[in-house]
GUFI-137682 format. One record per atom (N, C-alpha, C, O, CB): residue number from 1; residue in one letter; atom name; x, y, z. Coordinates in steps of 0.001 Angstrom, whole numbers, plus 500000, padded with zeros to 6 digits. Glycine has a CB too. Layout:
N
{NUM "a" "CA" {X Y Z}}
...
end
This chain:
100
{1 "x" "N" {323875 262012 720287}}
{1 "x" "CA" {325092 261306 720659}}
{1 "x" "C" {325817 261999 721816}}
{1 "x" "O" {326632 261325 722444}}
{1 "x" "CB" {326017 261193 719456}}
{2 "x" "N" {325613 263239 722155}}
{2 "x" "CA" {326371 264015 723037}}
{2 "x" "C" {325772 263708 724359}}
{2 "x" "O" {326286 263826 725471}}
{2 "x" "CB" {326371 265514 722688}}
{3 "x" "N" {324401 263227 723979}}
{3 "x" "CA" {324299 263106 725756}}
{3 "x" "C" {324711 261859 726082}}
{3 "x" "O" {325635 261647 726867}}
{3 "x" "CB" {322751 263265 726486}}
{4 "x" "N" {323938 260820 725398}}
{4 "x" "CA" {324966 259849 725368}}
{4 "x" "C" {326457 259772 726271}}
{4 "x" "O" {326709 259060 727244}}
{4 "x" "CB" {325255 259906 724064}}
{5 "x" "N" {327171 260589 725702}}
{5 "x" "CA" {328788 260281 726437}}
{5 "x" "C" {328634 261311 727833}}
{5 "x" "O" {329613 261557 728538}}
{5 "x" "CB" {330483 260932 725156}}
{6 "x" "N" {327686 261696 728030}}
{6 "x" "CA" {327448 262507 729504}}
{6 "x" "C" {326774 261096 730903}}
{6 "x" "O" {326767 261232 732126}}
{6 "x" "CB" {325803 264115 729071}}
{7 "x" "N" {326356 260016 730169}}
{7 "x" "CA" {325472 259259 731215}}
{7 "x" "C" {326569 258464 731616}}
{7 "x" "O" {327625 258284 731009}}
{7 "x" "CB" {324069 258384 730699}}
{8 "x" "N" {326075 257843 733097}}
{8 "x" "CA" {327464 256934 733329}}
{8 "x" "C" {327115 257235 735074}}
{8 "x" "O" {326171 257735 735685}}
{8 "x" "CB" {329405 257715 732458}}
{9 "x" "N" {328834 256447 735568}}
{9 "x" "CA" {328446 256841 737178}}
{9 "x" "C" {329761 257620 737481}}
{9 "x" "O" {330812 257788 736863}}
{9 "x" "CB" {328175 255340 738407}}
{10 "x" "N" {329172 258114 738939}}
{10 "x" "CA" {330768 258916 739434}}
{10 "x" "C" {330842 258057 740579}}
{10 "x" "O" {329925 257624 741276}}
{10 "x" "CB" {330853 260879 739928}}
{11 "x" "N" {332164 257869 740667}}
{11 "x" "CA" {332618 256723 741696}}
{11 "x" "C" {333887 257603 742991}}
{11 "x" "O" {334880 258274 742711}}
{11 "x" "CB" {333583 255178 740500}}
{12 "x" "N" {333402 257291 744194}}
{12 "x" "CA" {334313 257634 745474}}
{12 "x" "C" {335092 256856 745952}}
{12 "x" "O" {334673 256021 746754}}
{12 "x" "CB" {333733 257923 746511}}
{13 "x" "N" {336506 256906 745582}}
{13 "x" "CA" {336758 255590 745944}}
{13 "x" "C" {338071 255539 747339}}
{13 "x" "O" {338012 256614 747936}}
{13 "x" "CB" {337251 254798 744397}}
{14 "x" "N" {338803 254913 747749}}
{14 "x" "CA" {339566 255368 748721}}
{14 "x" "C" {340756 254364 748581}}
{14 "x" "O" {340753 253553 747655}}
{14 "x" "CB" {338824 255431 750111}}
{15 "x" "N" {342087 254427 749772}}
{15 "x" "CA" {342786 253307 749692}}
{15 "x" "C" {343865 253666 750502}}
{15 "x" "O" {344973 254068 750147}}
{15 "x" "CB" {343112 252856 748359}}
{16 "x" "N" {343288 253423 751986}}
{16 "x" "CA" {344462 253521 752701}}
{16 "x" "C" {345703 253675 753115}}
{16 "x" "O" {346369 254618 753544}}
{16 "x" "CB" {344499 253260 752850}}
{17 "x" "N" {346000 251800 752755}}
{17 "x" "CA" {346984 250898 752616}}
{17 "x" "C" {348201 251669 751659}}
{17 "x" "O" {349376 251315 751756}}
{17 "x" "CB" {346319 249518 751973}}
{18 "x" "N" {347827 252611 750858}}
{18 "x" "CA" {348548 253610 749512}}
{18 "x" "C" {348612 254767 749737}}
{18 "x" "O" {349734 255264 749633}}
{18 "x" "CB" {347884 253698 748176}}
{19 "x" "N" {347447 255679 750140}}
{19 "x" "CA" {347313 256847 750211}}
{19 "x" "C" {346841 257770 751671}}
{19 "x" "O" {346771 258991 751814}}
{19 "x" "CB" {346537 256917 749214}}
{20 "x" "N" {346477 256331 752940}}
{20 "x" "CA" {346569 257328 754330}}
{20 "x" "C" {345039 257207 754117}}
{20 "x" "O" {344392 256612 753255}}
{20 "x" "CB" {347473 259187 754351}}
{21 "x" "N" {344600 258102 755378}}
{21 "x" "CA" {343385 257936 755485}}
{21 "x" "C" {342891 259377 755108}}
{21 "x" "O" {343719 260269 754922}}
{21 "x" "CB" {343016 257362 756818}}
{22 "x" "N" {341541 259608 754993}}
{22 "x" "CA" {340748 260493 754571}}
{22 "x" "C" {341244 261395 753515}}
{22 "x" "O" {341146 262610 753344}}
{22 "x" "CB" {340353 261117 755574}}
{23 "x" "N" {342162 259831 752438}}
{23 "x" "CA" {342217 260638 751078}}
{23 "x" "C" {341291 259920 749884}}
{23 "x" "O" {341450 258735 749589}}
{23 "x" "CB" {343879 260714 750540}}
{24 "x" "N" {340201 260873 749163}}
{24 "x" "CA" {339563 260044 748156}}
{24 "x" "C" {339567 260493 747017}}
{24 "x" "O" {339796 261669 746735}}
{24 "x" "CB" {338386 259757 748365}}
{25 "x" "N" {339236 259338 746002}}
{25 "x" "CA" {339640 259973 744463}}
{25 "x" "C" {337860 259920 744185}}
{25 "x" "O" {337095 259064 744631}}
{25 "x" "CB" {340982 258699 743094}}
{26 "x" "N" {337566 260891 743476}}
{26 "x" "CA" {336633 261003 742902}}
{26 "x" "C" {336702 261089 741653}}
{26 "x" "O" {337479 261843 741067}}
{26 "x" "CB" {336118 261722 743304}}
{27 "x" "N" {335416 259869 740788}}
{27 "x" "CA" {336137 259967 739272}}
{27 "x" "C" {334592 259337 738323}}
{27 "x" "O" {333540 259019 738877}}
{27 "x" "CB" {337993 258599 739101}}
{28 "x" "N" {334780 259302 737233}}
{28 "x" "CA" {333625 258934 736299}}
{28 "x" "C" {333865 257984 735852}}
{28 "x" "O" {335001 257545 736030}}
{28 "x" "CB" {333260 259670 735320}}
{29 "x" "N" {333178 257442 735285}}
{29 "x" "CA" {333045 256317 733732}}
{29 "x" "C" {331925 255979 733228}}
{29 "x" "O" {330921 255758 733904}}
{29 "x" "CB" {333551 254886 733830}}
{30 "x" "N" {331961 255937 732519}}
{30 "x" "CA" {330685 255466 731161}}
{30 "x" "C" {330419 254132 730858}}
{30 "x" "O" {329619 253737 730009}}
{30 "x" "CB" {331077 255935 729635}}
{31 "x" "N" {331308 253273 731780}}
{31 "x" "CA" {330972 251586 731654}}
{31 "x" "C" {330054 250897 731944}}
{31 "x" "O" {329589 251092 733067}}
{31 "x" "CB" {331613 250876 732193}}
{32 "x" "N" {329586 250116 731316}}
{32 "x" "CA" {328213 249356 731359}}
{32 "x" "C" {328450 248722 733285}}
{32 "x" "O" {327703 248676 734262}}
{32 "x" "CB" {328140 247720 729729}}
{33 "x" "N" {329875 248344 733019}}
{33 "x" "CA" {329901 247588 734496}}
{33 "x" "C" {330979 249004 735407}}
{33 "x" "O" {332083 249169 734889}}
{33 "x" "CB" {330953 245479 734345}}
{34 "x" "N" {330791 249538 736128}}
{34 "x" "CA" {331649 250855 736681}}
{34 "x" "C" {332457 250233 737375}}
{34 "x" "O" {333631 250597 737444}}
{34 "x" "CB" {330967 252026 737551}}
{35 "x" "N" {331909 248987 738141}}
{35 "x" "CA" {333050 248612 738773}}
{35 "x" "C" {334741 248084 737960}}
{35 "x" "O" {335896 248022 738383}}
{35 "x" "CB" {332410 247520 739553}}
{36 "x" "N" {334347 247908 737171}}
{36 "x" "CA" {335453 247345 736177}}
{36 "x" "C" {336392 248325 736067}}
{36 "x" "O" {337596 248108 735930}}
{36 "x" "CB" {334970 246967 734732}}
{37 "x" "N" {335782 249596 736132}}
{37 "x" "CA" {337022 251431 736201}}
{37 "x" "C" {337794 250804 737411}}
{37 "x" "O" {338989 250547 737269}}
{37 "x" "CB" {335989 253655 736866}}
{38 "x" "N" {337277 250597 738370}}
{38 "x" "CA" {337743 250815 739611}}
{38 "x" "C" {338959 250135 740310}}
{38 "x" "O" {339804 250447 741149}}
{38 "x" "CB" {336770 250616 740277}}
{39 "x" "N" {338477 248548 739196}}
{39 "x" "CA" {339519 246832 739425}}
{39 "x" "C" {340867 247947 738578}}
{39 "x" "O" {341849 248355 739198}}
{39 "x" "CB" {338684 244560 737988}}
{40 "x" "N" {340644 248207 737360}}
{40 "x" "CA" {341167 248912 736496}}
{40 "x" "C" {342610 250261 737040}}
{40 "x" "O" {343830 250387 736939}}
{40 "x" "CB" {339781 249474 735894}}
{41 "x" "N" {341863 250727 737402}}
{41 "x" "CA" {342727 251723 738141}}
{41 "x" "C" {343825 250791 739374}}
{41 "x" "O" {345002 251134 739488}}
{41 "x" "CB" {341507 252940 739000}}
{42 "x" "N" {343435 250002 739943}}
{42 "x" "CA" {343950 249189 741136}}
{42 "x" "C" {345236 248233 740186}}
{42 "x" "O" {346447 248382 740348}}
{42 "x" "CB" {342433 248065 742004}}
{43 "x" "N" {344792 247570 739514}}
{43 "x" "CA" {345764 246924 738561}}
{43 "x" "C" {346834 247572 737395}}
{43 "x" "O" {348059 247464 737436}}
{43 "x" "CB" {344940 246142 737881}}
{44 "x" "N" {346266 248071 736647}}
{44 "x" "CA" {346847 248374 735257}}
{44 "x" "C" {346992 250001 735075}}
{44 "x" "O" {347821 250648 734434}}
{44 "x" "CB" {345812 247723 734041}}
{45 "x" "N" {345934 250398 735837}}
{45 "x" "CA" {345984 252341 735406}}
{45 "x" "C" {347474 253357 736124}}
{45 "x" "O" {348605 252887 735993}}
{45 "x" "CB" {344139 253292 736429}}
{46 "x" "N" {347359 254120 736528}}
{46 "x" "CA" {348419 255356 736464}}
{46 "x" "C" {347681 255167 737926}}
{46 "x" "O" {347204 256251 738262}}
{46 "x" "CB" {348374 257036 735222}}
{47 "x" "N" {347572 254712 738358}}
{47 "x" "CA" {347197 254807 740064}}
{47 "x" "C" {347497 253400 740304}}
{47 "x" "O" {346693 252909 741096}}
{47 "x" "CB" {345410 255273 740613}}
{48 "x" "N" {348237 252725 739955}}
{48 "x" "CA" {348909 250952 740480}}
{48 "x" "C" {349101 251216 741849}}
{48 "x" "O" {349973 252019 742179}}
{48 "x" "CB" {350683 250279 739736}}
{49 "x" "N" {348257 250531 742871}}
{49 "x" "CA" {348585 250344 743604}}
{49 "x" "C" {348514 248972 744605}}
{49 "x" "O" {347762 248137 744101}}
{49 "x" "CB" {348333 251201 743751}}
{50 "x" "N" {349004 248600 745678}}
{50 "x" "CA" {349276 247176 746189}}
{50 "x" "C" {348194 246451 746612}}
{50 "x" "O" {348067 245232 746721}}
{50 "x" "CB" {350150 247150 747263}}
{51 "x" "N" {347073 247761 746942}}
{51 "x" "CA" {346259 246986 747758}}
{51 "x" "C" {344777 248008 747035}}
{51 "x" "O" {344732 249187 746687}}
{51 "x" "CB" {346757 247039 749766}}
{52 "x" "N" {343404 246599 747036}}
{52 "x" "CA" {342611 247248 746284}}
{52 "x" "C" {341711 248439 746785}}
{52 "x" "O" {341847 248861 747933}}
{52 "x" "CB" {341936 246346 745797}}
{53 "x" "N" {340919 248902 746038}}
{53 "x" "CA" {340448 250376 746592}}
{53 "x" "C" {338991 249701 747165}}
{53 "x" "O" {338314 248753 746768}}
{53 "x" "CB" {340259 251892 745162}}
{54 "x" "N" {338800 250964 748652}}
{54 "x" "CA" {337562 250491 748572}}
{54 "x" "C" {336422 251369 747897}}
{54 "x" "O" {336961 252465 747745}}
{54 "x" "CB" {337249 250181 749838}}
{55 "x" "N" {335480 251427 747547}}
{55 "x" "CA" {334604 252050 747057}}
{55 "x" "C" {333264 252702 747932}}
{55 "x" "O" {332277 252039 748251}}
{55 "x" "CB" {334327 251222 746153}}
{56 "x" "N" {333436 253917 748188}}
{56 "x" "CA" {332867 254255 749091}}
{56 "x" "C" {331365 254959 748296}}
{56 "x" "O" {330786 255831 748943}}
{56 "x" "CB" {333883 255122 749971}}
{57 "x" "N" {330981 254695 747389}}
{57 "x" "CA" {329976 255575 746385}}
{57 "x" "C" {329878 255189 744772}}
{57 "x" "O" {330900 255193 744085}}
{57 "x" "CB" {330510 257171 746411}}
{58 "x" "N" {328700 254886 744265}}
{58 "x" "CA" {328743 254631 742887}}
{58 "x" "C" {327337 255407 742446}}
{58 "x" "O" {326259 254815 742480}}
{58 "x" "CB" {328837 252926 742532}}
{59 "x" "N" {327442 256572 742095}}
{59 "x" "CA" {326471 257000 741589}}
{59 "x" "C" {326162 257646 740069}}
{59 "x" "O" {326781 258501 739436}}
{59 "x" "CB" {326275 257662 742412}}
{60 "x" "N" {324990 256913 739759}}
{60 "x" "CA" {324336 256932 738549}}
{60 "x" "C" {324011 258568 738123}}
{60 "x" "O" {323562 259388 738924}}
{60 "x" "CB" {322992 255991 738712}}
{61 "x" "N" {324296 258824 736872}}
{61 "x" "CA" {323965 260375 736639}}
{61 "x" "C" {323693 260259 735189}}
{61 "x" "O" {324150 259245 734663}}
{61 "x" "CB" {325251 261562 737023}}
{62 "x" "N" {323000 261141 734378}}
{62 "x" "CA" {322504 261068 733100}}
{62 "x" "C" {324028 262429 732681}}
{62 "x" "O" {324602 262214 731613}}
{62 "x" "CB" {320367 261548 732929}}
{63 "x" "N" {324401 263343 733305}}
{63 "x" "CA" {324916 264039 733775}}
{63 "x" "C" {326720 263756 734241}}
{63 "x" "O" {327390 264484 734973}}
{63 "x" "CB" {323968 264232 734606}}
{64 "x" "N" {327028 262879 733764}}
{64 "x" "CA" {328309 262536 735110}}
{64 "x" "C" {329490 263835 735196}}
{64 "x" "O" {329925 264186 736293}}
{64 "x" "CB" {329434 260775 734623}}
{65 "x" "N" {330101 264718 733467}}
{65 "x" "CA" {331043 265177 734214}}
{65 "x" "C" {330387 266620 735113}}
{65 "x" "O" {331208 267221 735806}}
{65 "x" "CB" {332320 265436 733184}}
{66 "x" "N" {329267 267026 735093}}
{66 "x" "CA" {328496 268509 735844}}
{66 "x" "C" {328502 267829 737456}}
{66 "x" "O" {329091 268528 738281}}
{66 "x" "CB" {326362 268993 735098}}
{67 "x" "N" {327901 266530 737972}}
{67 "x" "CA" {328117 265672 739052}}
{67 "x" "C" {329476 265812 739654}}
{67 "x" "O" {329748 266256 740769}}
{67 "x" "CB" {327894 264328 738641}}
{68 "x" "N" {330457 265269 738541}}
{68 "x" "CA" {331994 264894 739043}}
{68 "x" "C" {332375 266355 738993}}
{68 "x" "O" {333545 266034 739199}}
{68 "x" "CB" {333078 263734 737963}}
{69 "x" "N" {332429 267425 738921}}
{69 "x" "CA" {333015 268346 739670}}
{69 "x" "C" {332140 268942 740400}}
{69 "x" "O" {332685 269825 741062}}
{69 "x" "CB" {333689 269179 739026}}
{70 "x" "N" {330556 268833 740665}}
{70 "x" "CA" {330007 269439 741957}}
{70 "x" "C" {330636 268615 742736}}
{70 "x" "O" {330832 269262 743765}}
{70 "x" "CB" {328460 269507 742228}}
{71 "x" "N" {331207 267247 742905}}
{71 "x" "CA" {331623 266510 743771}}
{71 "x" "C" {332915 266841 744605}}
{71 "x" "O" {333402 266342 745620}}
{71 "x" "CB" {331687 265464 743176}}
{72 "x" "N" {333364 268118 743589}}
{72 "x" "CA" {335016 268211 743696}}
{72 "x" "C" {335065 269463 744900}}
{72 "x" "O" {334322 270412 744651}}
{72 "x" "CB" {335941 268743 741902}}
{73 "x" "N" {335986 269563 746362}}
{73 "x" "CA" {335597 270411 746619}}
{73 "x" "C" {336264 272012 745886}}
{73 "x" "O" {337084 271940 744971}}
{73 "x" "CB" {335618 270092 747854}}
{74 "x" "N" {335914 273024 746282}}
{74 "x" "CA" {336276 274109 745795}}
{74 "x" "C" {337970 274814 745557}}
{74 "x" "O" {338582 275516 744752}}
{74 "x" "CB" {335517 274775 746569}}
{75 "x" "N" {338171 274127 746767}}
{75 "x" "CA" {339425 274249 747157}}
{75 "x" "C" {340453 273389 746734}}
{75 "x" "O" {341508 273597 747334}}
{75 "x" "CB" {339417 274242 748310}}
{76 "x" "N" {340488 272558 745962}}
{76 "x" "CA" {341310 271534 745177}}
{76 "x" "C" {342028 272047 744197}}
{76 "x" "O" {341365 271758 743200}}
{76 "x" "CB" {340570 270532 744588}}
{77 "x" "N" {342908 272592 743866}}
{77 "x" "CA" {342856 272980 742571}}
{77 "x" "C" {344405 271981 741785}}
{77 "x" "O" {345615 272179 741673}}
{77 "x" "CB" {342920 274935 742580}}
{78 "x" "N" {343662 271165 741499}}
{78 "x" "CA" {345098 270455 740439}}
{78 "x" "C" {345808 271416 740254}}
{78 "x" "O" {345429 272583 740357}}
{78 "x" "CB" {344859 269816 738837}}
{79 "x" "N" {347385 270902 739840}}
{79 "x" "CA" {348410 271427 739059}}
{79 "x" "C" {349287 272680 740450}}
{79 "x" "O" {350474 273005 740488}}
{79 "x" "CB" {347521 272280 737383}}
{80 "x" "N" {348424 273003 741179}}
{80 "x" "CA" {348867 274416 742335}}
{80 "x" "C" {349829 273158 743467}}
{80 "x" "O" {349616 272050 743959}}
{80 "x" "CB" {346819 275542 743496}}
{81 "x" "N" {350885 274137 743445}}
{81 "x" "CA" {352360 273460 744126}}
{81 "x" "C" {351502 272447 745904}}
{81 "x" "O" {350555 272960 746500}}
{81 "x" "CB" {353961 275490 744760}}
{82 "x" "N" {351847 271707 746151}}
{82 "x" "CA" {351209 270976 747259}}
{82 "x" "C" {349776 270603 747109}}
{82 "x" "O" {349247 270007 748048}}
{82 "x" "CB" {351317 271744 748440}}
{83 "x" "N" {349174 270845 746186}}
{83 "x" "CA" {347595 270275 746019}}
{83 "x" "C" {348023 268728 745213}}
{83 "x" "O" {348914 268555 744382}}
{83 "x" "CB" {346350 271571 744795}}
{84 "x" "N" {347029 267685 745795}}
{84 "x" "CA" {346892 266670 745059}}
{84 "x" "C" {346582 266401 743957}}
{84 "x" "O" {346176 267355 743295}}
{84 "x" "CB" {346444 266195 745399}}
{85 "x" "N" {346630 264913 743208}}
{85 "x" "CA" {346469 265147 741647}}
{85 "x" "C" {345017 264813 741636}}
{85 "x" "O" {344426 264231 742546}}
{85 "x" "CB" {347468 264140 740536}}
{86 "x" "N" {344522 265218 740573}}
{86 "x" "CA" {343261 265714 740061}}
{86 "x" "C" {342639 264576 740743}}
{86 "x" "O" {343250 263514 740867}}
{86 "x" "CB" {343024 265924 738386}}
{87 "x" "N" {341199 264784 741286}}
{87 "x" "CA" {340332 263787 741930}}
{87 "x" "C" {340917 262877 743002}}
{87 "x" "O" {340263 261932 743444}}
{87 "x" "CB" {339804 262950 740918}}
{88 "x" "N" {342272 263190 743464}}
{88 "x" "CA" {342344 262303 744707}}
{88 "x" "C" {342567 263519 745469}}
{88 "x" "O" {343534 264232 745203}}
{88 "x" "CB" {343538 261011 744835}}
{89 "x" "N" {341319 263966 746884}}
{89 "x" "CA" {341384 264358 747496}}
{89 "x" "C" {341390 263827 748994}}
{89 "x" "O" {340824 262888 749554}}
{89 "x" "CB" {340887 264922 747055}}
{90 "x" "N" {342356 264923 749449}}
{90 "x" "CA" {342643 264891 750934}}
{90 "x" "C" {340891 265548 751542}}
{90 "x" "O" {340272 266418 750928}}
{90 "x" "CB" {344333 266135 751370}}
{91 "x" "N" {340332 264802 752977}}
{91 "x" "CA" {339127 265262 752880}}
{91 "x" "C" {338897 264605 754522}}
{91 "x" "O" {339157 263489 754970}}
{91 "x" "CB" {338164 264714 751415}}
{92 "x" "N" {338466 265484 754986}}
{92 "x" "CA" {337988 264953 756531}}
{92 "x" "C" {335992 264813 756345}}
{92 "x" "O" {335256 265706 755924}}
{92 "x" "CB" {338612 266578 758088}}
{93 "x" "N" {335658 263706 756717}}
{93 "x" "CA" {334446 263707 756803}}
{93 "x" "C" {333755 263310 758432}}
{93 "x" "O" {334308 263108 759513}}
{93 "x" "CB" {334110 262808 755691}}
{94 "x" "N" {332568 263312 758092}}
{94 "x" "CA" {331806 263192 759773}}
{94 "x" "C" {330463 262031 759435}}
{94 "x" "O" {329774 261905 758423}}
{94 "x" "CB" {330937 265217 760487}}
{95 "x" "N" {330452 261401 760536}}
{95 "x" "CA" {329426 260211 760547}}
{95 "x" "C" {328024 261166 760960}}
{95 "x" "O" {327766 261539 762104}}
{95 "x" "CB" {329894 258782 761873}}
{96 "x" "N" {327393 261388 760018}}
{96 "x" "CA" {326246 262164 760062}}
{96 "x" "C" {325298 261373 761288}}
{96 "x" "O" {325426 260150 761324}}
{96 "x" "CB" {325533 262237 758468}}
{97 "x" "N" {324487 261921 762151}}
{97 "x" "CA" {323614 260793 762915}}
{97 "x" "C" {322375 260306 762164}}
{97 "x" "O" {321587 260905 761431}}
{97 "x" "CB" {323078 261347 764321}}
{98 "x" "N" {322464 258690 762684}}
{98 "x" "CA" {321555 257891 761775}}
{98 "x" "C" {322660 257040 760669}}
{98 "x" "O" {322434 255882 760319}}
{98 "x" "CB" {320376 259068 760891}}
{99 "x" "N" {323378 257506 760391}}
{99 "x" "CA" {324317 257344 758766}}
{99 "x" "C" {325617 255634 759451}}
{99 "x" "O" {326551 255734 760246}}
{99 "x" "CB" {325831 259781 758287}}
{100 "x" "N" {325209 254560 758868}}
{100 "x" "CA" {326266 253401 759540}}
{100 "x" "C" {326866 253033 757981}}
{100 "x" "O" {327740 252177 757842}}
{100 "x" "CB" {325343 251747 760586}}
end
């Protein structure tokens, strides 16, 4: 049963329109449908916000929470005065070549 509640996906998700650019939340769920976390959070969750998220990543893991914090960078640390809340990170990325 324990691995069980380990399988699932980790989801990248983003949202401008709310949070500016190159900020993303990184997060899990265990739902048959993952996208449904995501409508979820946008509507009804502790992250209400106006406009919906986009989803930049949905990945499958047998594994999700060992995934969802290799995902996290090092330097994040919830709860520390000016750091963001848990899994929405501030994050500059680069268009790898080849990568659209």
């Amino acid at each position: 049963m324990a691995q069980q509640t380990r399988v699932g996906h980790v989801y990248v998700i983003s949202n401008i329109g709310s949070f500016g650019e190159n900020v993303y939340k990184i997060g899990m769920t265990r739902r048959l449908e993952p996208l449904d976390r995501v409508r979820e959070l946008g509507e009804l969750g502790d992250a209400s916000v106006p406009f919906e998220f986009d989803v930049h990543a949905m990945i499958y893991s047998e594994d999700i929470p060992k995934l969802e914090k290799s995902a996290q960078p090092l330097h994040a640390r919830p709860g520390q005065q000016g750091q963001p809340a848990q899994g929405v990170l501030p994050c500059r990325h680069q268009r790898h070549h080849g990568a659209r």
